[in-house]
C-alpha positions as CSV (number, residue, x, y, z in Angstrom):
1,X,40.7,-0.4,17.8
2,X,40.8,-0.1,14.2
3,X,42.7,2.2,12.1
4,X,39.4,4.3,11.0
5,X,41.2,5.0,7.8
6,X,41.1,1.4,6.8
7,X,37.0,1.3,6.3
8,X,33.9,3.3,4.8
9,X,30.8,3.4,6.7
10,X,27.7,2.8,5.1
11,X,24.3,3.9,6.1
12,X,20.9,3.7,4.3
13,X,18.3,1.5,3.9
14,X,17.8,-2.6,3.2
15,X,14.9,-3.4,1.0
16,X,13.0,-5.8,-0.5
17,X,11.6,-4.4,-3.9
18,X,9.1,-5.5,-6.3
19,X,9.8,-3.8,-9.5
20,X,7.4,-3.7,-12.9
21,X,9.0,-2.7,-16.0
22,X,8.3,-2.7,-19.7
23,X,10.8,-5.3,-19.4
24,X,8.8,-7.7,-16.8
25,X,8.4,-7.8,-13.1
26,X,10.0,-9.2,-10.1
27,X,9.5,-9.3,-6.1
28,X,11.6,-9.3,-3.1
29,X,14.5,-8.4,-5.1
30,X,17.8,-7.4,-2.6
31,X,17.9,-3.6,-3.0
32,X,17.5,-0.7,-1.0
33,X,20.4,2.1,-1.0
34,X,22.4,0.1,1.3
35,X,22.5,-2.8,-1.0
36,X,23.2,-1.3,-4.1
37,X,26.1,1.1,-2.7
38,X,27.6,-2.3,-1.2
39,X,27.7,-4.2,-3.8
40,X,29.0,-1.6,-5.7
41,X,31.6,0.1,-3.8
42,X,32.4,-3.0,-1.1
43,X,34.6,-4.8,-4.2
44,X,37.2,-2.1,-3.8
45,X,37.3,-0.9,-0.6
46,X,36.3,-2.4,3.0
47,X,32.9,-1.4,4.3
48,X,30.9,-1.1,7.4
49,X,27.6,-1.6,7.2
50,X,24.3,0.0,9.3
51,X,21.2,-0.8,8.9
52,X,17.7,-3.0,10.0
53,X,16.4,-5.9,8.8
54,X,13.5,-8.0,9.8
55,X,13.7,-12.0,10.6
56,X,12.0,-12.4,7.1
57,X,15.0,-11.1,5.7
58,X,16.5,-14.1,3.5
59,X,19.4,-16.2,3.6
60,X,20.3,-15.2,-0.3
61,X,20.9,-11.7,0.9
62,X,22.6,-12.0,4.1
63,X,25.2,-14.6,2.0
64,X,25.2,-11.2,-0.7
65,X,25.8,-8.7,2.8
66,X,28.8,-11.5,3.8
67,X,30.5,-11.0,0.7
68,X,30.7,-7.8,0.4
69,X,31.1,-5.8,3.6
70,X,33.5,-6.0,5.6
71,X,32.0,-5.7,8.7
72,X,28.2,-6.5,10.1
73,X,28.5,-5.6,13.5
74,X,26.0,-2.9,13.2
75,X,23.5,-4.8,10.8
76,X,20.8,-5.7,12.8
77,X,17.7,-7.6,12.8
78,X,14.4,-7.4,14.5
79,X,11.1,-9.3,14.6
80,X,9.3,-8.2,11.9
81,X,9.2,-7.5,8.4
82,X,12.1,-6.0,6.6
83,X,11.1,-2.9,4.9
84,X,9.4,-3.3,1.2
85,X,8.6,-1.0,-1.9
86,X,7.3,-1.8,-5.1
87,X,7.3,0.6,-8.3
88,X,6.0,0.3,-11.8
89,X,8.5,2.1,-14.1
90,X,7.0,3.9,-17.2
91,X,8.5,2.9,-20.6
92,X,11.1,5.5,-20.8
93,X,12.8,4.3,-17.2
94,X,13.1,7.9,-16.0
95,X,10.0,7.7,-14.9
96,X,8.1,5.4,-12.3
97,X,4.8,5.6,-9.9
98,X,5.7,3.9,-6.3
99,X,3.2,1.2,-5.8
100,X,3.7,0.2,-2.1
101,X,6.0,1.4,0.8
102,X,6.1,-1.1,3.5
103,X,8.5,0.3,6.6
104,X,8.0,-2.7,8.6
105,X,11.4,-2.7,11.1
106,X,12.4,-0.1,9.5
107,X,10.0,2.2,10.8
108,X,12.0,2.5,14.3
109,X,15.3,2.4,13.0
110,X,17.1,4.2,15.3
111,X,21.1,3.9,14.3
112,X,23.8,2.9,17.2
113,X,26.5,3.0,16.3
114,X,29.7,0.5,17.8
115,X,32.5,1.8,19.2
116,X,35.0,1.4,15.9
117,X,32.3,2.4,13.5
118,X,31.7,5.7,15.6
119,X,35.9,6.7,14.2
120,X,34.8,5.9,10.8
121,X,36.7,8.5,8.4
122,X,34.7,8.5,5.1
123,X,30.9,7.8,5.7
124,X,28.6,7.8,2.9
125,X,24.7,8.6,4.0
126,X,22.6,7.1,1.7
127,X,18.9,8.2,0.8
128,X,17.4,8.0,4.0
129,X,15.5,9.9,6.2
130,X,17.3,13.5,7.2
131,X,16.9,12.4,11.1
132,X,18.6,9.2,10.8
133,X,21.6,11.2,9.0
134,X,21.8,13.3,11.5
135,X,22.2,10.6,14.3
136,X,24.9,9.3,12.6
137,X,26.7,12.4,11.8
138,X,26.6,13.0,15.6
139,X,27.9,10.5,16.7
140,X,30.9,10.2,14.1
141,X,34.3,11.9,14.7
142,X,34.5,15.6,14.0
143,X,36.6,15.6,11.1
144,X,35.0,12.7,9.4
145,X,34.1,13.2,5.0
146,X,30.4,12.9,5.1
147,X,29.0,12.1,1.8
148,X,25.6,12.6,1.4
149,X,22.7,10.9,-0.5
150,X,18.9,12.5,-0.5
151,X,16.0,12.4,-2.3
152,X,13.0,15.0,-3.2
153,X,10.6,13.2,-0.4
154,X,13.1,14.8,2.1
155,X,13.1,18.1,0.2
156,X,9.5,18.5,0.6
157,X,8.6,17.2,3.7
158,X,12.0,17.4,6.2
159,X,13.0,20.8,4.9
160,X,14.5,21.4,8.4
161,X,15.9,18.8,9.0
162,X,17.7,18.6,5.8
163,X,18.8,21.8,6.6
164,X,20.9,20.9,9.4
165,X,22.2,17.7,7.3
166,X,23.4,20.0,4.6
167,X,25.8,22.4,7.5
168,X,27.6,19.2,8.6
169,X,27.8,17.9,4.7
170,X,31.2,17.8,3.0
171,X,30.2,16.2,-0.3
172,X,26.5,16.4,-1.5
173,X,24.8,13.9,-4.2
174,X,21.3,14.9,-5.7
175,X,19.9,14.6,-8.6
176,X,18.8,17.8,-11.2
177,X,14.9,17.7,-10.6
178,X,15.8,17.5,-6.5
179,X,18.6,20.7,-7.0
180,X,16.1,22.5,-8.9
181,X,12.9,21.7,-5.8
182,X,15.5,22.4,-3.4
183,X,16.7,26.0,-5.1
184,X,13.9,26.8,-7.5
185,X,17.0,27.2,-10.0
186,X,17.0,26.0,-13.5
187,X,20.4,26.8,-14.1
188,X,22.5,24.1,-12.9
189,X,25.9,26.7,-11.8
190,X,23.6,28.8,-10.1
191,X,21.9,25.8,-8.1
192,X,25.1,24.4,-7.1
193,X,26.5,27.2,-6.3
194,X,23.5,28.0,-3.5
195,X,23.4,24.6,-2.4
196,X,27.2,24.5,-1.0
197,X,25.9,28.2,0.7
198,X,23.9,25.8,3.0
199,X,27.0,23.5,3.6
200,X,28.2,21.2,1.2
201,X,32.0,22.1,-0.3
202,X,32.0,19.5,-2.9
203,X,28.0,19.3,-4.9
204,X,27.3,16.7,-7.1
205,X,23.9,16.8,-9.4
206,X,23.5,13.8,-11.2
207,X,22.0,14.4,-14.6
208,X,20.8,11.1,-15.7
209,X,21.3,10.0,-18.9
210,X,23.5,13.0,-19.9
211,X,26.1,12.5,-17.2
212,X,27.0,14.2,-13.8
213,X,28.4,17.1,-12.8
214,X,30.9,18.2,-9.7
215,X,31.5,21.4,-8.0
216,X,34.3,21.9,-5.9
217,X,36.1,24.9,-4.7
218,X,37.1,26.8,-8.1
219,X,36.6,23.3,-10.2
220,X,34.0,22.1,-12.2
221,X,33.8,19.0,-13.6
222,X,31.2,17.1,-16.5
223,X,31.1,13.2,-16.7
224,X,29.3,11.4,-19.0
225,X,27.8,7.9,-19.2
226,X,28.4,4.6,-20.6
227,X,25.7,4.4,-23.1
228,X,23.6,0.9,-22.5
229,X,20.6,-0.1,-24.8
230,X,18.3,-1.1,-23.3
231,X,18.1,-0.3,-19.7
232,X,16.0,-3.1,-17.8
233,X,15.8,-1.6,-14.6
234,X,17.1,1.7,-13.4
235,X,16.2,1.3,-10.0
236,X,19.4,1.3,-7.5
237,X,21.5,3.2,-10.3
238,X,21.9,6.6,-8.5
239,X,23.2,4.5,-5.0
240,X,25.6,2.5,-7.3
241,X,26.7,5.7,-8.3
242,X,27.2,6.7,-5.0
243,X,28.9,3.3,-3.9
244,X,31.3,3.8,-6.3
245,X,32.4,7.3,-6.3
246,X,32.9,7.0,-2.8
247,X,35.1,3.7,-3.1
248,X,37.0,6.0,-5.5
249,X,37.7,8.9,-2.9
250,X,38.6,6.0,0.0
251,X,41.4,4.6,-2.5
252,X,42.6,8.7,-3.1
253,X,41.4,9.3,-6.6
254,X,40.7,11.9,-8.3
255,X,37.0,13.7,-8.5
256,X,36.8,12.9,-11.7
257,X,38.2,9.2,-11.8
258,X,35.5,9.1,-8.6
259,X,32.5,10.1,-11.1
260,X,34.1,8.1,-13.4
261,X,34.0,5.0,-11.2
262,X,30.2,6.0,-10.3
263,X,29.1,5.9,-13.5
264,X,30.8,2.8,-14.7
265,X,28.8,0.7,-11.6
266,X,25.6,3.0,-12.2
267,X,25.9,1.8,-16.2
268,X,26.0,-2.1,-15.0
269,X,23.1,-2.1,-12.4
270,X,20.6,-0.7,-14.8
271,X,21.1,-3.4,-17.5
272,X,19.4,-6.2,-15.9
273,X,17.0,-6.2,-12.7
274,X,18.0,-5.9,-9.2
275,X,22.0,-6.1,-8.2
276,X,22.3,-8.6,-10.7
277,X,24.4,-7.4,-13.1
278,X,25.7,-5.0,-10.6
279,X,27.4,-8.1,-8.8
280,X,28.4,-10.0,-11.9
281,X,30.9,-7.1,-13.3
282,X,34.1,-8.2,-13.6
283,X,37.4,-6.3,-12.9
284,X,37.7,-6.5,-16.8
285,X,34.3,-4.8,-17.7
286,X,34.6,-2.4,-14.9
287,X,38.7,-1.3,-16.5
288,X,36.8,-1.0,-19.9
289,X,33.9,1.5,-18.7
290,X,36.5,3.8,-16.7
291,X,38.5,3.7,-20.2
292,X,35.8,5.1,-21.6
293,X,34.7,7.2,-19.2
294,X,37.8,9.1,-18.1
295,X,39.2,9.3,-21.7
296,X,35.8,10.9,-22.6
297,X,35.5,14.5,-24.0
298,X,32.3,15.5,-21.7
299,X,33.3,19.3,-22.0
């Protein structure tokens, strides 16, 4: 069996998205969590992927799912459609009004995992359903870094459920209007500080365009962004984030090199629409965002 130190699991969802900006439109783009934490975070470290897709699903991004994980055995497809969501974003991109939400397969995605993906280490959750992160995290080894990804959906509706997520949780990712519905706090210490009551050591409350911060233990740490003009498309930028600041834990950096690296892959997927841009980054571009990031004075 494999060493389970040598891989990060990934779980979330695979989606094709139809996505209307001030900056055009486009349909069955790649993207759900899944996809945009791969192809951000796969690059650096090898990652197991699970998921559903449907037998629509095309060639284009099972070639994109090839490249960049390093193992499928859990990817599986089913007759049906793969899940689909559309959104029109308003002008401002931090805004946007969902359009459609098609579950197809998705709907009964019930995750199994194999044998060597059940001694995974370091799993990252993405934003899916509470239940689903649950199953996993129950079937994973005890001592296993659980990084976790919600949204406010979850907040309002699986209250429970996330609940029981948040007790297993070692490192948390939300977003500040989700830690404020979840906590009814404005001030962002406060919040974090009652959101690791319910579980989570290590909170992270993504700010958007002023940055991130991390709470850990004693430590508290502010990262900024890498200013772009304009952003195209922020859809997918908060699971690059996460792709990427969990690649950074696997290889033993620091928390703040791992924000660092999150922000830098967040700051390439919103300039252009899907993973495009996400995918083209080179080593080079990547080594000049973390410059800027890491030497940054965010306070």
């Amino acid at each position: 069996m494999k060493n389970s130190k040598n891989f990060t699991l990934l779980v979330g969802s695979i989606a094709l998205d139809s996505i209307f900006t001030s900056h055009g439109s486009h349909e069955n783009l790649l993207g759900g969590s899944t996809t945009y934490a791969l192809v951000s975070g796969g690059r650096f470290v090898p990652t197991h992927v699970v998921g559903i897709v449907g037998d629509d699903f095309p060639e284009s991004g099972r070639q994109i799912y090839k490249q960049y994980a390093a193992d499928l055995t859990d990817l599986k497809t089913e007759p049906g459609k793969t899940f689909r969501w559309g959104a029109l974003y308003h002008a401002d991109q931090d805004n946007r009004d969902t359009m459609f939400t098609e579950l197809g397969v998705f709907a009964d995605f019930d995750p199994q995992l194999s044998p060597v993906n059940q001694q995974a280490g370091l799993v990252f959750l993405a934003n899916i359903h509470p239940a689903l992160q649950l199953s996993v995290m129950n079937q994973v080894r005890n001592d296993a870094t659980l990084v976790v990804d919600t949204m406010n959906l979850w907040i309002e509706t699986t209250r429970e459920e996330l609940g029981e997520v948040f007790k297993k949780t070692t490192i948390l990712l939300i977003n500040e209007s989700e830690a404020y519905l979840l906590t009814d706090e404005y001030d962002l210490d406060q919040a974090a500080a009652m959101i690791q009551a319910m579980g989570p050591k290590t909170v992270v409350i993504k700010q958007g365009s002023t940055g991130s911060t991390l709470w850990s233990d004693n430590e508290r740490i502010n990262m900024g962004i890498y200013p772009v003009d304009p952003v195209v498309d922020a859809t997918g930028a908060g699971d690059s984030f996460g792709g990427g600041f969990v690649a950074a834990l696997f290889m033993g950096k620091s928390f703040r090199e791992a924000l660092a690296l999150g922000a830098a892959m967040a700051s390439f997927t919103v300039e252009d629409f899907g993973i495009t841009r996400l995918a083209q980054a080179t080593s080079e571009e990547i080594q000049k965002r973390l410059t800027y990031l890491i030497n940054g004075d965010w306070g």
